[in-house]
C-alpha positions as a Markdown table, in Angstrom:
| # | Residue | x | y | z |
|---|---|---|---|---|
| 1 | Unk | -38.7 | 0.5 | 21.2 |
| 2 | Unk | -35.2 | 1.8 | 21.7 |
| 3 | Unk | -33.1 | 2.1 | 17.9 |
| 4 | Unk | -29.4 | 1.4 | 18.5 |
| 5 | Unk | -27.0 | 3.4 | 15.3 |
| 6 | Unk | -24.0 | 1.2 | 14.7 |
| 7 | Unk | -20.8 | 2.2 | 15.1 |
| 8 | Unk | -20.6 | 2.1 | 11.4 |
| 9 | Unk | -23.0 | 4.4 | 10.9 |
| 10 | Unk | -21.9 | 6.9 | 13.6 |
| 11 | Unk | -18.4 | 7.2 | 12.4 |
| 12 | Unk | -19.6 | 7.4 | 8.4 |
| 13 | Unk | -22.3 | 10.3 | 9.7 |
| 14 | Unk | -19.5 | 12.2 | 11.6 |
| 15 | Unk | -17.2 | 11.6 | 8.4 |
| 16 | Unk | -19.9 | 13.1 | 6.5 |
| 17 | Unk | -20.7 | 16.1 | 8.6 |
| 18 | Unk | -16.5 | 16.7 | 8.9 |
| 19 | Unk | -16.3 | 16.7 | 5.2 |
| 20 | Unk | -19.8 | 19.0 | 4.3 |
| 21 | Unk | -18.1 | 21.5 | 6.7 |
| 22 | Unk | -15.1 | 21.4 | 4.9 |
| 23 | Unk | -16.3 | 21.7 | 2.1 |
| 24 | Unk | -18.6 | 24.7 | 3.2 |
| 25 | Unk | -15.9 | 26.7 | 4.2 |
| 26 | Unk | -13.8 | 26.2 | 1.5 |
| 27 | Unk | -16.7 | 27.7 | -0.5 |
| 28 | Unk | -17.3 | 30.6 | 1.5 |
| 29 | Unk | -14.4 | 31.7 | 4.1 |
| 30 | Unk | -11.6 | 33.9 | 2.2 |
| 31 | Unk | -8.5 | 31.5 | 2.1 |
| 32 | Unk | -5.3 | 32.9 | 2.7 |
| 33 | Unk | -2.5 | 32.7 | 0.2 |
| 34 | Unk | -0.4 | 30.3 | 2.1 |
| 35 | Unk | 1.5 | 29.0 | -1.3 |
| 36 | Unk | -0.1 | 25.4 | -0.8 |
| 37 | Unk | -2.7 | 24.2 | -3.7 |
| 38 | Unk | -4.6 | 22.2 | -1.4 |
| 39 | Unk | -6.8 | 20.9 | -4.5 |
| 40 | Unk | -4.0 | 20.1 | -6.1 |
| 41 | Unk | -1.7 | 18.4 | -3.4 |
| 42 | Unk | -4.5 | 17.5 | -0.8 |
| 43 | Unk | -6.9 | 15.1 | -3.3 |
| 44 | Unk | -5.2 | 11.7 | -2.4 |
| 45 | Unk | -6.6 | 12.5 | 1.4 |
| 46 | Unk | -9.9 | 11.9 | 0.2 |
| 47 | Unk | -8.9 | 8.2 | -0.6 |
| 48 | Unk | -6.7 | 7.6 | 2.5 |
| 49 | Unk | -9.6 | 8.4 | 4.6 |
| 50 | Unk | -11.8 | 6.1 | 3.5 |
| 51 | Unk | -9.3 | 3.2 | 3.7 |
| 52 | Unk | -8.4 | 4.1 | 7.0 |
| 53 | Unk | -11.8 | 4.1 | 8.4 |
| 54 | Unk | -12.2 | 0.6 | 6.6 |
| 55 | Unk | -9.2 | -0.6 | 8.9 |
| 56 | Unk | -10.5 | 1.5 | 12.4 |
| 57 | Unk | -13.3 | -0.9 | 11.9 |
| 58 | Unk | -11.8 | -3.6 | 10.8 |
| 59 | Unk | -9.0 | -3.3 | 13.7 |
| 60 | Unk | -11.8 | -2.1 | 16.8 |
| 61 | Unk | -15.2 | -4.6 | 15.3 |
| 62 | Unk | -14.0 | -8.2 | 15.8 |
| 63 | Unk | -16.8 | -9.4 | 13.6 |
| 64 | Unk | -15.9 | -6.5 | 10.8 |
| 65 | Unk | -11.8 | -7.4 | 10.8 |
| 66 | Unk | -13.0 | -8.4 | 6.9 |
| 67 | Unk | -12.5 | -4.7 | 6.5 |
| 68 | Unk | -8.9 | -4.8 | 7.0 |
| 69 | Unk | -7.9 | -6.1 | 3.4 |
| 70 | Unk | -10.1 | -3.4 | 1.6 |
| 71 | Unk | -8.9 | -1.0 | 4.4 |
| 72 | Unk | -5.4 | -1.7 | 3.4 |
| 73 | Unk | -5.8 | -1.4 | 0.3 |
| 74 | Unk | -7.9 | 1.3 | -0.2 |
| 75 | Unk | -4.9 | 3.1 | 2.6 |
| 76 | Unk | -2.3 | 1.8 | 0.1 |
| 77 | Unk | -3.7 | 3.3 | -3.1 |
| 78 | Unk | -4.1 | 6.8 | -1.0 |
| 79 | Unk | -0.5 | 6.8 | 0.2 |
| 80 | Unk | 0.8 | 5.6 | -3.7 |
| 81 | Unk | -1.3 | 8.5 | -4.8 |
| 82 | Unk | 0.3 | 11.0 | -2.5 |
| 83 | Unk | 3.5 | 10.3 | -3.0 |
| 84 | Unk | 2.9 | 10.2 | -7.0 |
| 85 | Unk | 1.3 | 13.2 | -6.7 |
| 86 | Unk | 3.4 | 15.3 | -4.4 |
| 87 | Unk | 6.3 | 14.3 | -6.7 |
| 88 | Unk | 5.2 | 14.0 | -10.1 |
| 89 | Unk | 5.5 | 10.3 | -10.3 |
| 90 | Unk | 2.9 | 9.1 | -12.0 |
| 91 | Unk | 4.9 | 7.0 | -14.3 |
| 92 | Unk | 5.5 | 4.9 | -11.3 |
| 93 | Unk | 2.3 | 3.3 | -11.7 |
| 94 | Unk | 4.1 | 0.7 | -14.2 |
| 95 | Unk | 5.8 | -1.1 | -11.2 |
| 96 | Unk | 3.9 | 0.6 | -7.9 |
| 97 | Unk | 1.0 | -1.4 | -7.9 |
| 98 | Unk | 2.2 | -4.3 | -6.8 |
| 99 | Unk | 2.4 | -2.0 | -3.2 |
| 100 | Unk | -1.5 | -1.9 | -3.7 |
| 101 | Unk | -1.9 | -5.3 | -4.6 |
| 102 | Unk | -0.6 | -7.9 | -3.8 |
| 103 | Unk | 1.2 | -5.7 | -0.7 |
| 104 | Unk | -2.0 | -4.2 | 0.6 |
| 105 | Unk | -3.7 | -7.5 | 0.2 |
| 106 | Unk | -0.7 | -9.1 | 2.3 |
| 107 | Unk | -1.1 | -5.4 | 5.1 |
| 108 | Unk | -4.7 | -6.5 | 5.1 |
| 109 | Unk | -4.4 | -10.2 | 5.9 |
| 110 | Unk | -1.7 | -9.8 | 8.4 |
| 111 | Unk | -3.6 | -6.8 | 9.9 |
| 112 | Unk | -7.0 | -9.5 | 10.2 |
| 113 | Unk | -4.4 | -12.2 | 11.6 |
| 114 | Unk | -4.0 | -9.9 | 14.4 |
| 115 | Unk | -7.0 | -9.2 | 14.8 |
| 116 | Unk | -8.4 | -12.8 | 15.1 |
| 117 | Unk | -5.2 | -13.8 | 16.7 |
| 118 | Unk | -4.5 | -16.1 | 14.0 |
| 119 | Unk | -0.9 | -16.7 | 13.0 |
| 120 | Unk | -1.6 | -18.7 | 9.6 |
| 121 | Unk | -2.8 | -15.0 | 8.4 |
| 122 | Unk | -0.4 | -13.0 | 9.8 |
| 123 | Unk | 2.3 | -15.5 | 7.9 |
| 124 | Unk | 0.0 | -15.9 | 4.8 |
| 125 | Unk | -0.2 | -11.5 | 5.2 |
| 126 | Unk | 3.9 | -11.0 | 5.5 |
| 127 | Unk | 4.4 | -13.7 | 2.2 |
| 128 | Unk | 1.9 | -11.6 | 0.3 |
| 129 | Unk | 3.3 | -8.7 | 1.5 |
| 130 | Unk | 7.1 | -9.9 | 1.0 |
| 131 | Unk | 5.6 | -10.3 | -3.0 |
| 132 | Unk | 4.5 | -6.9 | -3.6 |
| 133 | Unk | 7.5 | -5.5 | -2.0 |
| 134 | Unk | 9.5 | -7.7 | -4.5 |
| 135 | Unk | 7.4 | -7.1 | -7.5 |
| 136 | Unk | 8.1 | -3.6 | -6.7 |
| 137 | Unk | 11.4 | -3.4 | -6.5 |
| 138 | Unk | 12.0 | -5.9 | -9.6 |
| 139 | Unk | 9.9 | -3.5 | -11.7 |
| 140 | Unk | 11.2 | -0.7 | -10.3 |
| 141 | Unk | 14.8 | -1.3 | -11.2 |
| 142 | Unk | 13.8 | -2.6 | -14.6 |
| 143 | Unk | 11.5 | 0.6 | -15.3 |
| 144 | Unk | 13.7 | 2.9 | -13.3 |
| 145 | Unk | 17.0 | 1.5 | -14.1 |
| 146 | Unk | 16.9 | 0.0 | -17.8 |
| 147 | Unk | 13.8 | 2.2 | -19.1 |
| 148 | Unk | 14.4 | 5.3 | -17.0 |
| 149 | Unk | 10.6 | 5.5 | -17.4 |
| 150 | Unk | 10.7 | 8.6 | -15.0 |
| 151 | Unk | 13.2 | 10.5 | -16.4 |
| 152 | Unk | 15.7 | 10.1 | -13.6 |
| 153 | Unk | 19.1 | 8.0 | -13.0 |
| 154 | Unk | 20.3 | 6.6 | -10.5 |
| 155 | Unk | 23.8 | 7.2 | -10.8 |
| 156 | Unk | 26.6 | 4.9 | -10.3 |
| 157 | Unk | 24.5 | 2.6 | -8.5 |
| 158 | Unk | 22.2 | 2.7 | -11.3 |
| 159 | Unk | 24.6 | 1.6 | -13.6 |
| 160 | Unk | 27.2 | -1.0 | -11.6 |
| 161 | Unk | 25.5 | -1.8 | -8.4 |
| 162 | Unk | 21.7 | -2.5 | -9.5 |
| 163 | Unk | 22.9 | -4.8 | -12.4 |
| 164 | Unk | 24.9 | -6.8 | -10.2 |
| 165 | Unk | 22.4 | -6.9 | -7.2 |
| 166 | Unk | 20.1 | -8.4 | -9.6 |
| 167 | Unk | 22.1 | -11.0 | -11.7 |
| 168 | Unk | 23.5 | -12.3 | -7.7 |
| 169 | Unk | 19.7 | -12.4 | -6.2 |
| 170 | Unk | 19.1 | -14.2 | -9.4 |
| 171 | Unk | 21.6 | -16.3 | -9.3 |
| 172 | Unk | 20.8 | -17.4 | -5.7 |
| 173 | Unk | 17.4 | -17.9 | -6.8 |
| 174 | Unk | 18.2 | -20.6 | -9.6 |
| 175 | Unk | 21.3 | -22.0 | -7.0 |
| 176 | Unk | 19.1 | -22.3 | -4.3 |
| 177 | Unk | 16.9 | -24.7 | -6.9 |
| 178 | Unk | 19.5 | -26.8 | -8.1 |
| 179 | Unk | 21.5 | -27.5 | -5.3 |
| 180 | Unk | 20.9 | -30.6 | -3.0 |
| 181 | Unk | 20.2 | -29.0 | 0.3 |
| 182 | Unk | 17.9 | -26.3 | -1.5 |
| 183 | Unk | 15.3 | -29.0 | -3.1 |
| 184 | Unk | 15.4 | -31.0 | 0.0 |
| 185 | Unk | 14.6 | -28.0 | 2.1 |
| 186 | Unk | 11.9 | -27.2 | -1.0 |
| 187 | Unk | 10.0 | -30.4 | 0.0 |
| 188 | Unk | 9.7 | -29.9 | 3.6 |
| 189 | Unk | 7.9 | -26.8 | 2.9 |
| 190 | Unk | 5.2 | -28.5 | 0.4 |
């Protein structure tokens, strides 16, 4: 009786055998004093691998393109991570993530939508992406701009620009609402 291995379980047993060796030689090969911590900066790889093997499979197994919204999401946390990390960000997490979800979730779906060659959930993907990216950068100038929760300013911009960019997207917002032509175009969408 031939015994097929998935190609799930081949790419997870090469993972694991990759990572073991690493780990070996860390342990017993002198490292040389390069100036780069990689325990320190090189952590938030271990979570971006795993989320990208999620969406390898998810993008290459039709019948696994599930894995694409975990894989994106799992991708997203890694990259946030990194960037916190490399940085010293982590105070971002108050507004960042909404990149994880609901803007993985939306990378996911649209990722899946191609995958199945399904427009609705490539459409349904960008909205929920187009939300996180909005969350985002709503709490980002509130918690970056009013609270300076980072520590940082942003200037001029910070002070004039950002105010105004967000009382006129606003403002659209509640025009586009009121207005004739924006309710009537409202209710074709429903």
């Amino acid at each position: 009786m031939e015994r097929r291995v998935s190609g799930g379980s081949l790419l997870l047993g090469v993972i694991l055998v990759l990572i073991g060796a690493a780990y070996l030689l860390q342990q017993f090969v002198p490292q040389p004093s390069l100036g780069l911590d990689l325990g320190h900066y090189g952590w938030p790889i271990f979570v971006i691998l795993p989320g990208v093997t999620l969406l390898v499979l998810g993008l290459t197994v039709r019948d696994l393109s599930g894995l694409c919204i975990p894989g994106a999401i799992v991708t997203m946390t890694g990259i946030v991570l990194a960037i916190q990390n490399t940085f010293d960000l982590f105070a971002t997490w108050a507004y960042a993530w909404a990149l994880v979800a609901p803007g993985g979730v939306g990378l996911g779906l649209w990722l899946q939508g191609l995958v199945r060659r399904r427009p609705s959930l490539r459409a349904a993907g960008l909205r929920t992406m187009g939300i996180g990216v909005a969350i985002f950068l709503v709490g980002a100038a509130f918690f970056e701009g009013v609270i300076h929760i980072s520590g940082r300013e942003f200037g001029p911009f910070g002070q004039l620009v950002l105010p105004l960019l967000l009382i006129g997207v606003g403002a659209w917002l509640l025009l586009r609402r009121a207005l004739p032509f924006g309710r009537q175009r409202d209710s074709y969408e429903r």
